[in-house]
VMD Tcl script that draws the C-alpha trace (Angstrom):
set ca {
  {100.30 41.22 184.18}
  {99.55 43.40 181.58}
  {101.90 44.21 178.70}
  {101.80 47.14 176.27}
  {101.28 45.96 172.84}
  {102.77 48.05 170.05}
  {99.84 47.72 167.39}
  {101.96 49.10 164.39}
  {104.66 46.19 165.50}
  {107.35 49.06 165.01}
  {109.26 48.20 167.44}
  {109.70 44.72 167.09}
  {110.92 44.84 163.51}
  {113.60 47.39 164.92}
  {115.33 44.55 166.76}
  {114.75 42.09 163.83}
  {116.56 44.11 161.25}
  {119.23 44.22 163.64}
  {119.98 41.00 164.09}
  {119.58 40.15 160.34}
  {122.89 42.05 159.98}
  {124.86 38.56 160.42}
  {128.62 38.95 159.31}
  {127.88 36.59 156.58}
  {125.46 39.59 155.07}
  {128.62 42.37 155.52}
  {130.90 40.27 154.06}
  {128.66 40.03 150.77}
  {127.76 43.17 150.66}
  {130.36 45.54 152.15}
  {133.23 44.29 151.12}
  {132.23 44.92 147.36}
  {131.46 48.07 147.71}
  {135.20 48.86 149.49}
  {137.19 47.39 146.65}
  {135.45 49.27 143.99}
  {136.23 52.38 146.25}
  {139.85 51.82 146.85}
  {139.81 51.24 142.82}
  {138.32 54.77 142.26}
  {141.28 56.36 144.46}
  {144.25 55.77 142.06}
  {141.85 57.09 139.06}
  {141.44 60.05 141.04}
  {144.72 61.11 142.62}
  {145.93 60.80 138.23}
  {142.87 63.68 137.56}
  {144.82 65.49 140.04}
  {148.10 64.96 139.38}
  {147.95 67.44 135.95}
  {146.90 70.27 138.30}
  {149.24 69.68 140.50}
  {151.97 69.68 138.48}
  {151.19 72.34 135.97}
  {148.76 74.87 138.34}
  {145.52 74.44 136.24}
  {144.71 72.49 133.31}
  {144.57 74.55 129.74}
  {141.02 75.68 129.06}
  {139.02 74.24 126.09}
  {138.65 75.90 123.15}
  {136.27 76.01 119.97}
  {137.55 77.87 117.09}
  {134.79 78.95 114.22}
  {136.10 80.85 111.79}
  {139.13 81.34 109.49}
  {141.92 81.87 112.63}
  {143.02 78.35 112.03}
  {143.39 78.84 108.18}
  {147.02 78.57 107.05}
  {147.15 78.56 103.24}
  {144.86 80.57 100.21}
  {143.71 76.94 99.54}
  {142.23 76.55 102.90}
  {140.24 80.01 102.92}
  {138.94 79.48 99.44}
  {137.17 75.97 100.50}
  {135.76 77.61 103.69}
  {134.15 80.31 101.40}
  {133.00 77.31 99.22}
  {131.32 75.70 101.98}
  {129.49 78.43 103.06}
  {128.53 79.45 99.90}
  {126.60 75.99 99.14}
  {124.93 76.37 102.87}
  {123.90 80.01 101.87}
  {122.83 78.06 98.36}
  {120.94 75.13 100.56}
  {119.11 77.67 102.57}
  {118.08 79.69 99.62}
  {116.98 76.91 97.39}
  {112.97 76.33 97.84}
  {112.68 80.46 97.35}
  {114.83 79.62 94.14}
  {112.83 76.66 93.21}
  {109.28 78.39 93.80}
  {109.89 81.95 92.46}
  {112.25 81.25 89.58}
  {111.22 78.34 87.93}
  {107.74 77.03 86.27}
  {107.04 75.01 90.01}
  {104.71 78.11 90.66}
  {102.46 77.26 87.86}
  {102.52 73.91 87.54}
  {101.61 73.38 90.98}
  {98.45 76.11 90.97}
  {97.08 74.45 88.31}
  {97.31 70.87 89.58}
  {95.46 72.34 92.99}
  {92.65 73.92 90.49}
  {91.99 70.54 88.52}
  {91.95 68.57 92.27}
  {89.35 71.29 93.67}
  {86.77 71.71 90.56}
  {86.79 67.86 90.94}
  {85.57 68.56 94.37}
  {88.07 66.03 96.07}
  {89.44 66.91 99.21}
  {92.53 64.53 99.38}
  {93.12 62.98 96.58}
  {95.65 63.34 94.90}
  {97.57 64.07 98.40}
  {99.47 67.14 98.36}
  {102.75 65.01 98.34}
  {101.54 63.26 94.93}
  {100.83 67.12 93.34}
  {104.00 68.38 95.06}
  {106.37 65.15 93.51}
  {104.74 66.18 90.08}
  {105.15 69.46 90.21}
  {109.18 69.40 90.97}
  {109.13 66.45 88.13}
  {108.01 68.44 85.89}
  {110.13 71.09 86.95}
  {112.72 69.93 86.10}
  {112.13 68.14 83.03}
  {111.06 72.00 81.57}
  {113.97 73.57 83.47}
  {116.72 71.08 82.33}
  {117.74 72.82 79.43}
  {118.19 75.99 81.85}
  {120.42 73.81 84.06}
  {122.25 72.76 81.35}
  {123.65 75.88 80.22}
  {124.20 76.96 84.04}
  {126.28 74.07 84.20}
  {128.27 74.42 80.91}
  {128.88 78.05 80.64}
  {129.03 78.86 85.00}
  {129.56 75.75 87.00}
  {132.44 73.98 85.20}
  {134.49 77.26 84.34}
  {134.65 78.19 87.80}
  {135.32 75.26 89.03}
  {137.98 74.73 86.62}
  {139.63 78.35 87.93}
  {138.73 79.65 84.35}
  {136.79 82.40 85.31}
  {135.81 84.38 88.89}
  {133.11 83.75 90.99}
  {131.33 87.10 89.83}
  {131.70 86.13 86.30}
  {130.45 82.46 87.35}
  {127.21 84.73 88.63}
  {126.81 86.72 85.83}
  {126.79 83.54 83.65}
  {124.72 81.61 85.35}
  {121.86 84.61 85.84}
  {121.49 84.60 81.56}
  {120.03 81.55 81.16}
  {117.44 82.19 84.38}
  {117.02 85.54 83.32}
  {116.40 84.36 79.37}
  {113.60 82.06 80.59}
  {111.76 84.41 82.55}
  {111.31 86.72 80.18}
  {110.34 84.71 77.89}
  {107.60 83.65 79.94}
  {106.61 87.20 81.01}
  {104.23 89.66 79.98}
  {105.71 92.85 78.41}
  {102.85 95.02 80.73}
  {104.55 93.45 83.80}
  {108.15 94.32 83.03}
  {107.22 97.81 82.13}
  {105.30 97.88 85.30}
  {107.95 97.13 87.25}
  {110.61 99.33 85.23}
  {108.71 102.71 85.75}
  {108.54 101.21 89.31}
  {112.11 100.93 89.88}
  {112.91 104.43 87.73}
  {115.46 102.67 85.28}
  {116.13 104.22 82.08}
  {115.20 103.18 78.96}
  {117.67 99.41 78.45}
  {117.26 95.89 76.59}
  {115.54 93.26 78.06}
  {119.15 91.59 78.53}
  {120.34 94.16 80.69}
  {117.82 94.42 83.11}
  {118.32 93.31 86.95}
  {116.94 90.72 88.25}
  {115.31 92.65 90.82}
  {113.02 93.58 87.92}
  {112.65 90.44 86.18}
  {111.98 87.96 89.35}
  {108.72 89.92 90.87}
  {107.64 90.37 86.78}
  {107.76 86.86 86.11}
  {105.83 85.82 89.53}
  {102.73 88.08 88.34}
  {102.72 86.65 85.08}
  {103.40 83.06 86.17}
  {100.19 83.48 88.75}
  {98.04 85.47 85.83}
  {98.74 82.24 83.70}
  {98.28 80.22 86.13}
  {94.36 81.42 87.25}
  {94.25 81.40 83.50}
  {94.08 78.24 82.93}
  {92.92 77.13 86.39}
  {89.63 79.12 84.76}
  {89.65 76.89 81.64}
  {89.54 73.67 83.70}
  {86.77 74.79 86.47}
  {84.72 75.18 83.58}
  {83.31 71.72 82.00}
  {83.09 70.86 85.63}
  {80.74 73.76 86.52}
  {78.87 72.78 83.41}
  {78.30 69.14 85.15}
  {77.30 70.70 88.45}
  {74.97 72.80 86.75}
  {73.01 69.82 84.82}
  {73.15 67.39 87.40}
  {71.41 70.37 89.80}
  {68.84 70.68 86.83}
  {67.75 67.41 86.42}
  {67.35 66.62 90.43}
  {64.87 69.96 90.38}
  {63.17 68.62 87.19}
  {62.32 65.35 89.28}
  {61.31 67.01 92.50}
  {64.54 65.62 93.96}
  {65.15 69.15 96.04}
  {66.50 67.16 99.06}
  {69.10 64.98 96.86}
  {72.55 67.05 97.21}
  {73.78 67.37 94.20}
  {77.47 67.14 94.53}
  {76.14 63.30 95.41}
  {75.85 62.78 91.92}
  {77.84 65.27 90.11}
  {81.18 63.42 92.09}
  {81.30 60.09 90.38}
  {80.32 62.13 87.03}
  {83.18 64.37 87.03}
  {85.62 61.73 87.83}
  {84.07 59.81 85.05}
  {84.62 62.54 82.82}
  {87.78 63.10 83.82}
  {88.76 59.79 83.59}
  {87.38 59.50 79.65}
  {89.17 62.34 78.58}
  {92.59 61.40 79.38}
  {92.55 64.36 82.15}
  {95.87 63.96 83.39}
  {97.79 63.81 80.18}
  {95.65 66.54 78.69}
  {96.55 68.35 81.66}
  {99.98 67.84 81.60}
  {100.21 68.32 78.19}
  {98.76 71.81 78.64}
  {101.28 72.81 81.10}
  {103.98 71.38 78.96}
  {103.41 73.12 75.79}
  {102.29 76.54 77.78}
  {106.30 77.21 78.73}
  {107.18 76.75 75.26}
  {108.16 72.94 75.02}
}
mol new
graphics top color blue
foreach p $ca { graphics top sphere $p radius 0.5 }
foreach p [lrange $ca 0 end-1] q [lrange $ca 1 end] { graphics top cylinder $p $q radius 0.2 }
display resetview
């Protein structure tokens, strides 16, 4: 007698799963899962017990403003908070267009490039130098800011337009001091204003002034440094062509002479020094 075999053996497994479901397996398994259910029911009929009672449960709100401000004190830190966010946010344009950072940090990126190195120093090295050096030539600046702005109005001794004023004299002192007279006139016939002191005029004037004469300094004396190094390049070419060396690149050799150089000379502190005495120091 023939019998049909199934060859996937589907459907004998069928009846074997079956009878693996012994009460011993429901009673480990099942039951479990029932008791955390009838746990979950109490938790649930209390979520429902607030709408039930009341109708609906009171929306959730986020308040951001000043509707929850009760007292003068309260508005007058919420404007101070939001003044030293508008401050955060506006500090790297502060830091780059109305300090020395501008120069210092051109010039660094000239001396790194006429010694032909590609990354080193790493831009974070000439960046860290440039904002310590900063601020050890704008200290004297911050220092009066401080004194003569910060502490009176924060001391209620004076408004916070008067605290502006104040603190926009020392900024405004340094700049021009550092600018050319050609680029404040320049930007003076620009802007139509009549004939005034330099203490009087706006900073819209003064800022854009000071950033052409910063970057004219700056290419300046990024000119000065390229120089000696060209020099180098320009004997080291020489003296390969004078010994039929055509094939030798030169910047093979010049490399290790400039650093030399460089190194000999002190370049660093010369270079620093430069920048240093350049703001008036």
């Amino acid at each position: 007698m023939n019998s049909r075999v199934d060859p996937s053996g589907a459907g004998n497994r069928f009846p074997d799963a079956l009878r693996r479901l012994s009460p011993g397996w429901l009673a480990t398994w099942c039951l479990p899962v029932l008791v955390v259910l009838m746990g979950l029911l109490p938790v649930a009929a209390l979520g429902q017990a607030p709408a039930a009672q009341g109708g609906t449960l009171p929306p959730l709100t986020l308040n951001i403003g000043l509707d929850g401000v009760g007292q003068p004190k309260d508005v007058d830190i919420a404007i101070q908070v939001l003044f030293a966010i508008t401050l955060l946010s506006l500090a790297p344009s502060i830091v780059l267009l109305m300090t020395c950072f501008s120069r210092i940090i051109i010039v660094l990126s000239f001396v790194r490039n006429a010694l032909t190195l590609q990354g080193a120093p790493a831009n974070q090295v000439i960046i860290g130098l440039s904002l310590f050096l900063t601020y050890f030539v704008m200290e004297p600046v911050w220092s009066k800011i401080q004194v003569n702005a910060l502490q009176p109005y924060m001391e209620k001794r004076i408004s916070s337009t008067q605290a502006i004023d104040e603190a926009s004299k020392p900024i405004r002192a340094f700049m021009l001091r550092q600018t050319r007279p050609a680029d404040v006139e320049l930007f003076v016939e620009l802007a139509k204003l009549p004939g005034t002191s330099p203490d009087n005029l706006p900073l819209r004037v003064v800022i854009p002034a000071f950033i052409i004469s910063e970057l004219r300094t700056a290419f300046q004396m990024g000119f000065l440094i390229f120089v000696p190094f060209i020099l180098i390049d320009i004997v080291v070419a020489t003296v390969l062509m004078s010994m039929g060396m055509m094939m030798m690149p030169p910047a093979t050799i010049a490399l290790p002479l400039k650093i030399l150089l460089f190194v000999l000379v002190d370049g660093w502190s010369l270079i620093v020094r430069s920048l240093l005495l350049s703001f008036g120091i």
